[in-house]
C-alpha positions in Angstrom: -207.2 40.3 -61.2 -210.9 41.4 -61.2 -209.5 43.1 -57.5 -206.9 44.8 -58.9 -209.0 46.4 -62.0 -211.3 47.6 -59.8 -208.5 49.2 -57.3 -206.9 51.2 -60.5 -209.9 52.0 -61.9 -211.2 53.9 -58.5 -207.8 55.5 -58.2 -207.4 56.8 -62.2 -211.3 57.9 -61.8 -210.5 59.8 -58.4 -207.5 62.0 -60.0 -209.1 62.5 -62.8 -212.3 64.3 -61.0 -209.9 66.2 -58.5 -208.2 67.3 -61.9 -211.3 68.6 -63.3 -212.6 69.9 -59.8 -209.0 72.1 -59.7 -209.7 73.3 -63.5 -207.7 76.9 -64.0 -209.1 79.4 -63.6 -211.6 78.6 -61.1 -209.2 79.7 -58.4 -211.1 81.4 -55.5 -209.9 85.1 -55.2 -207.5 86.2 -52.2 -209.4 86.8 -49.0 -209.3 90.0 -47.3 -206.3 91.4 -45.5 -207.8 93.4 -42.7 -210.6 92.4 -40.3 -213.2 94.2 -39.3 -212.7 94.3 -35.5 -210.1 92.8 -33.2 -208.8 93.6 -29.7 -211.7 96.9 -28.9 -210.9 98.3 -32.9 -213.6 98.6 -34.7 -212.8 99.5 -38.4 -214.6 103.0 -39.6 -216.7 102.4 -43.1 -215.2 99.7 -45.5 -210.9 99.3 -45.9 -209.8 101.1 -49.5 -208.7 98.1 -51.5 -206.3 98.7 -54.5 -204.0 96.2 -56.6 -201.9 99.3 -57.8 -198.7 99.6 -55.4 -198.7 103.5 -55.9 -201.8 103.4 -53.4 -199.3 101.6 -50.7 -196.7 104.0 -51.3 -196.7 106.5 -54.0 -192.6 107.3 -53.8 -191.7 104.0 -54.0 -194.4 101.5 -56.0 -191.9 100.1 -58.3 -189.4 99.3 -55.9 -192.6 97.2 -53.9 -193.5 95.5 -57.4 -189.8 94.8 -57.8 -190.6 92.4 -54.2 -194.0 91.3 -55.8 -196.3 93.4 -54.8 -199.7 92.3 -55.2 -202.1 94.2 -53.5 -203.1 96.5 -50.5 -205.6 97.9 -47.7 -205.7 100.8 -45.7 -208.4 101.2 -42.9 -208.9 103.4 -40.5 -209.9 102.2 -36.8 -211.9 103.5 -33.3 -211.7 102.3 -30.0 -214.1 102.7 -27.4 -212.5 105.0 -25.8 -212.5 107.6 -29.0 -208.9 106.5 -29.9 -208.3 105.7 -33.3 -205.6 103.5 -35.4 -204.3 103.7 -39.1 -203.2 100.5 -40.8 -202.0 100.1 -43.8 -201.3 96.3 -45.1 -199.3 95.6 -48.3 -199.8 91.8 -49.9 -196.7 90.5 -51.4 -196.1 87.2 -53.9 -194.2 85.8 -50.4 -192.5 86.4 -47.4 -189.2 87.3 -49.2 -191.5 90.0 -50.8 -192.8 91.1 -47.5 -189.7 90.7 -45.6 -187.4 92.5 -48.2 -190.3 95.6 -48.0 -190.3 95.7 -44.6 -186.2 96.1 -44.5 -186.5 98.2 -46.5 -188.5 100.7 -44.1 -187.0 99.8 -41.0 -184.5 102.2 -39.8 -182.0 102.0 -37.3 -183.3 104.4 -34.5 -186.6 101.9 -34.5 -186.8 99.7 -31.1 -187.7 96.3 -31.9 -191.1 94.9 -31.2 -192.3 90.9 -30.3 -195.3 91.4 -32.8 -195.8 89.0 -36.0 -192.8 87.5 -37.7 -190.4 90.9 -36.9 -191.4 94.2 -36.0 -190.2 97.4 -34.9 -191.4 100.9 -33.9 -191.2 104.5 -33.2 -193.6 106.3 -31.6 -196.8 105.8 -32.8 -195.6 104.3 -36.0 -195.6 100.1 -35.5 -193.8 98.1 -38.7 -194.4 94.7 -38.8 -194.8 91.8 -40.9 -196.7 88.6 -40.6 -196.0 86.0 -43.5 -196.2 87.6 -46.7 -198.3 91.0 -45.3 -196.5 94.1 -44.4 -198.4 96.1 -41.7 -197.5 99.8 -41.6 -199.9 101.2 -38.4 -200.1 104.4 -36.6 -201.8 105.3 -33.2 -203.3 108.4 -32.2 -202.4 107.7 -28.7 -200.4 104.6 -27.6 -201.5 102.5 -24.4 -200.0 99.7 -22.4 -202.5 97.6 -24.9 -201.3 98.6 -28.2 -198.6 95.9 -28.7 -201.1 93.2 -27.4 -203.7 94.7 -29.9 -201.1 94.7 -32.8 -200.3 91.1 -31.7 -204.0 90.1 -32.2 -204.5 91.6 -35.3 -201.3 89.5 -36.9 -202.7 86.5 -36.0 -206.1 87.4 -37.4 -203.7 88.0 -41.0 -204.2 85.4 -44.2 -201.3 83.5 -44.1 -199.8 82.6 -47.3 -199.9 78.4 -48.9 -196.9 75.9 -49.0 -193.2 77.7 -49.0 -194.7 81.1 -50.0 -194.5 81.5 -46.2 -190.8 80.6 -46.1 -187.9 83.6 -45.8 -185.3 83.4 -48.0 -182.3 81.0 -47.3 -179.5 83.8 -47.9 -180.9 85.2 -44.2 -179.3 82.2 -42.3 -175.6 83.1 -43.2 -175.3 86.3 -42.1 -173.6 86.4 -38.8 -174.8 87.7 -35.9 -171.1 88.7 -34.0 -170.7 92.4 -34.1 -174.1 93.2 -36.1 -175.5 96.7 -35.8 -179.4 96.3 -34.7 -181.8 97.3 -38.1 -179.5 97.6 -40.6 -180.0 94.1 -42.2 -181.4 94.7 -45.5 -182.7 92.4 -48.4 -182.7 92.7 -51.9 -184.1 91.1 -55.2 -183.8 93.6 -57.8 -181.9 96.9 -58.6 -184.0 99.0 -57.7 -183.8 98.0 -54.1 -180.4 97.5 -54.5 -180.2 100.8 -54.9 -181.6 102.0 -52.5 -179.3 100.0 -49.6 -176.1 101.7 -50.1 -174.4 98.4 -51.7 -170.7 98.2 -52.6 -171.7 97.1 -56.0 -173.6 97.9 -58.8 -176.6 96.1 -59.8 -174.3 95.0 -63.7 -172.1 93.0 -61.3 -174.3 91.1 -58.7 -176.6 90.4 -61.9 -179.8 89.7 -60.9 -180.9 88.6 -64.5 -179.3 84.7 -63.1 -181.6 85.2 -60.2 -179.2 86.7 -57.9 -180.4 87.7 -53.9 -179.0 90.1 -52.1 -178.5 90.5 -48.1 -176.6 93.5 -46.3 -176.0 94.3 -43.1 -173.6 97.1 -40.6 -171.2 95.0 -38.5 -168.8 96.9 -36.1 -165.1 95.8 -35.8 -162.2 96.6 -33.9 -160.7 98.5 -36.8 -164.2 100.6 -37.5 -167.7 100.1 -39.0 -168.4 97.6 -42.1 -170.7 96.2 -44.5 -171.4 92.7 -45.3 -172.7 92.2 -48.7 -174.0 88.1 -49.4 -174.8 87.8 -52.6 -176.7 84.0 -53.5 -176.5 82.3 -56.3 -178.9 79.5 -57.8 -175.4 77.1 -57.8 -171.7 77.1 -57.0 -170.8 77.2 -60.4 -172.6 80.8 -61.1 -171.2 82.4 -58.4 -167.6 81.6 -59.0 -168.3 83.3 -62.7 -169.7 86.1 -60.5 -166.8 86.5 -58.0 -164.3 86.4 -61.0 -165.9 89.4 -62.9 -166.0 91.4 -59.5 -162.3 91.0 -59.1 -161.8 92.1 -62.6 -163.8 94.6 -61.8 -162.3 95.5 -58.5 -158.2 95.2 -59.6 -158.8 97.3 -63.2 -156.9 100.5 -62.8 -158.9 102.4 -65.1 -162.7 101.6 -65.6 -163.5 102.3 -69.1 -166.4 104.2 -69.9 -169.9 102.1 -69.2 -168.0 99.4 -67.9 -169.4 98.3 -64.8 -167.2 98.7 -61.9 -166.7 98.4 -58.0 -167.9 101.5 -56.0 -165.3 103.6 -54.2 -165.9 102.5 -50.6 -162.2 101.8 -49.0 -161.1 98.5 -48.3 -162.9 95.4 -50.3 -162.5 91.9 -49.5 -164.4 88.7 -50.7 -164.5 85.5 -51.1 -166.9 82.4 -52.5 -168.3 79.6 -50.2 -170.9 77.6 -52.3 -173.4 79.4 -53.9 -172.7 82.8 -52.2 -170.2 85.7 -52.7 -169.1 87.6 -49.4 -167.9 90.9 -49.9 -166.6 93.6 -47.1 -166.2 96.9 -47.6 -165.6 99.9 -45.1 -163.3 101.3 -42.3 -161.7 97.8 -41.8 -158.0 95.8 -41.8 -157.1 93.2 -43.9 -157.7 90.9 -40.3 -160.5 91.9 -39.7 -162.6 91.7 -43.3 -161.2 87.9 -42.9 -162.6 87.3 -40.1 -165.6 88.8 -41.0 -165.6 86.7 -44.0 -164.7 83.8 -41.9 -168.1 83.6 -40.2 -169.9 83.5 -43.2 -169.3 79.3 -44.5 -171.8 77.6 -46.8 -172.7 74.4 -45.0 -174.6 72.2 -47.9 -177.5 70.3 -46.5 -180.8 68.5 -48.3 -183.7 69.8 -47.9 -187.3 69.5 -49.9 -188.2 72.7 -50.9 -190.3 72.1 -54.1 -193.8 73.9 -53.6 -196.2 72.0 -51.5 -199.5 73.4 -53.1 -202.6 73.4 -50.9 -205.5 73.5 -53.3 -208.4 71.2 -54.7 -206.0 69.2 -57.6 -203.2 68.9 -55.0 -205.2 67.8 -51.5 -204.7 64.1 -50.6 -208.2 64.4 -48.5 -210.1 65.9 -51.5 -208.5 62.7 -53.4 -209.7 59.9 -50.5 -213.1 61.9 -50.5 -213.4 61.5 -54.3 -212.2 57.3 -53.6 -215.1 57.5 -50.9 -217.6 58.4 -52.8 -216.5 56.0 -56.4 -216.7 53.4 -54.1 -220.1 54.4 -53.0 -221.6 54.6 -56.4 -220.1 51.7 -58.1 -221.5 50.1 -54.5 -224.8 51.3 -55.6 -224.4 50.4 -58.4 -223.5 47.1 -58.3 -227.0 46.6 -55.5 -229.3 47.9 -57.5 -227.7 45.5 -61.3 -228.2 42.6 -58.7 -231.1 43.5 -57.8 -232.3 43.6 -61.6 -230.7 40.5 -62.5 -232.5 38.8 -59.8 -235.6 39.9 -60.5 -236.3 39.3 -63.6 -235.0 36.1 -63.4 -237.5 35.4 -61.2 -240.0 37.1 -63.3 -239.0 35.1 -66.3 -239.3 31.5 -64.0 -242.6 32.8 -62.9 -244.0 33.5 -66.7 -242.1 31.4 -69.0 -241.4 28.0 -67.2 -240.0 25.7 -69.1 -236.6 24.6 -69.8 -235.7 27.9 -71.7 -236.0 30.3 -68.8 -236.0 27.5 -66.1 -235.6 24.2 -65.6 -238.0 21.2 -66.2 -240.1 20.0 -63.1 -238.8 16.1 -63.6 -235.3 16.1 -63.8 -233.3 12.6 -64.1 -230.6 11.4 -61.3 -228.9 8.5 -60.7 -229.4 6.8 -57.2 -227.4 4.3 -55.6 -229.4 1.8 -53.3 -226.6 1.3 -50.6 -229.1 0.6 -47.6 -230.8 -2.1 -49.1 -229.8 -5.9 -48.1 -228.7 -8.3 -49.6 -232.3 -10.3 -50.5 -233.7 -7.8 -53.1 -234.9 -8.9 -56.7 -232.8 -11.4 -58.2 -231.9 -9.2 -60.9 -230.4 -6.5 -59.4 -227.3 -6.3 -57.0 -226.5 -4.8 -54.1 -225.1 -1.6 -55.3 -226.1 -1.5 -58.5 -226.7 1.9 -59.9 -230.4 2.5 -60.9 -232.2 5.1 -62.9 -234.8 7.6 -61.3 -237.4 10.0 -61.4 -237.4 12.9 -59.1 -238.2 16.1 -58.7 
């Protein structure tokens, strides 16, 4: 029982100072985006820091705060061989934010690059993104080592806690048969909705019940396309969804503010799950369903509550905080022994007597078993006889 006490109490007390330790608001502050060096660039005075996204790009801030902007650098770096490099990194909530941005700047002529999580380029302009960090550089001159210094700076990137790092699930169901290279394009408002040519109007998809968007160009026999996946938190949602966009779709005349289907030649969907497929373009019935066909909502579990990575929620802050309980009440628990002990032995030493200690002469009874038989006459063999003894 006392065991068990003890066990509780060291766990109870452990939580309770990792809870205090994580109080809010003692958060440390995000770390820097760019280094100062890395692969021969050395960075030119100190990077211009900013938490407004009109300083990352002054056409299009709200449409980056739309992806959850939060803040940005822009450096400028020389190499030793005079050389210099502009970079401009944009931090974003997550990599949905990040990956979303950096659709949204890629462009079809770009050639794709093996640096960070994607990238792309065109002449000296490298795009690229790395977690939740957008990268946005420019060379003076390019060299046969500016890939291999790009690739050296992304590793060098903060990387973002728990499933901040993780790109949204929407990505996974958009086939790959037929796609045209750098047209995939994400979405989580209306304002980049807007901006990716979609078949439908931001009233319909509805992002207000937390709707995402993916797009891409596919190429069929019959002529070019656009998938549309549009992801819903649960089945149930987007069958609601899908039933307003055929009302939408089959009303012959659209009254005035009513939200309807843009003019963009054939348009097929179709629900599986969570997620509405549309098709529109220069396409036959056969082909939009078997466009269609590739997309198929395969239901799996998977854990994707956020795994936090800080002080209240670190299982080796907790068993350092058990360590050292168990170290004080160790301590303790030496040093009330040691008390105890010695001023008992003070208290013996000083006040003898049968208060404090016990009497010099304290009575027994003895048992004579080793005597023989021939003893006094008026006592026994084994006869129980009172003593003195110390």
């Amino acid at each position: 029982m006392c065991l068990r006490f003890l066990l509780t109490f060291v766990v109870v007390v452990s939580l309770a100072s990792g809870a205090f330790a994580a109080t809010p608001g003692t958060d440390l502050p995000a770390p820097p985006i760019l280094p100062k060096e890395f692969a021969g660039w050395h960075i030119q005075g100190a990077p211009q820091a900013s938490k407004d996204a009109a300083a990352a790009d002054p056409t299009n801030g709200a449409l980056l705060k739309e992806y959850g902007f939060t803040d940005v650098e822009a450096a400028t770096y020389k190499s030793d061989d005079g050389r210099t490099l502009k970079i401009r990194a944009a931090r974003f909530a997550d990599a949905s934010g990040a990956f979303g941005a950096y659709s949204f700047y890629l462009q079809p002529e770009m050639a794709r690059e093996e640096i960070g999580d994607q990238g792309a380029s065109l002449n000296q302009r490298v795009l690229f993104y790395r977690g939740h960090i957008l990268v946005d550089a420019v060379f003076s001159q390019l060299s046969v080592m500016s890939a291999a210094g790009l690739r050296e700076l992304a590793g060098e990137l903060p990387r973002p806690g728990g499933n901040a790092g993780t790109l949204p699930p929407i990505l996974a169901f958009m086939p790959h048969h037929g796609y045209a290279a750098n047209t995939e394009k994400y979405a989580e408002g209306p304002l980049a909705l807007g901006a990716i040519d979609s078949p439908l109007p931001a009233e319909l998809v509805d992002f207000g019940a937390s709707a995402e968007v993916a797009l891409g160009r596919y190429s069929t026999p019959s002529g070019e396309a656009t998938l549309m996946l549009i992801y819903y938190p649960t089945p149930k949602s987007a069958a609601e969804h899908l039933r307003r966009i055929d009302a939408a779709h089959h009303a012959a005349q659209p009254q005035s503010g009513v939200a309807s289907v843009e003019n963009v030649g054939p348009f097929f969907d179709k629900r599986t799950g969570p997620i509405v497929a549309i098709t529109a373009g220069s396409l036959s019935e056969s082909d939009a369903q078997t466009l269609l066909g590739a997309v198929n909502w395969d239901p799996s579990i998977t854990w994707n509550e956020n795994t936090y990575f800080d002080k209240k929620n670190n299982i080796a802050n907790l068993l350092v905080n058990i360590i050292i309980l168990c170290i004080i009440i160790g301590a303790i628990s030496l040093a009330a022994g040691i008390a105890f002990g010695g001023a008992r032995v003070l208290l013996r030493r000083y006040f003898p007597g049968p208060v404090f200690g016990h009497a010099d002469q304290t009575e027994f009874i003895s048992l004579h078993l080793d005597e023989s038989a021939e003893g006094p006459a008026d006592r026994l063999p084994g006869t129980a006889e009172t003593s003195k003894g110390s």
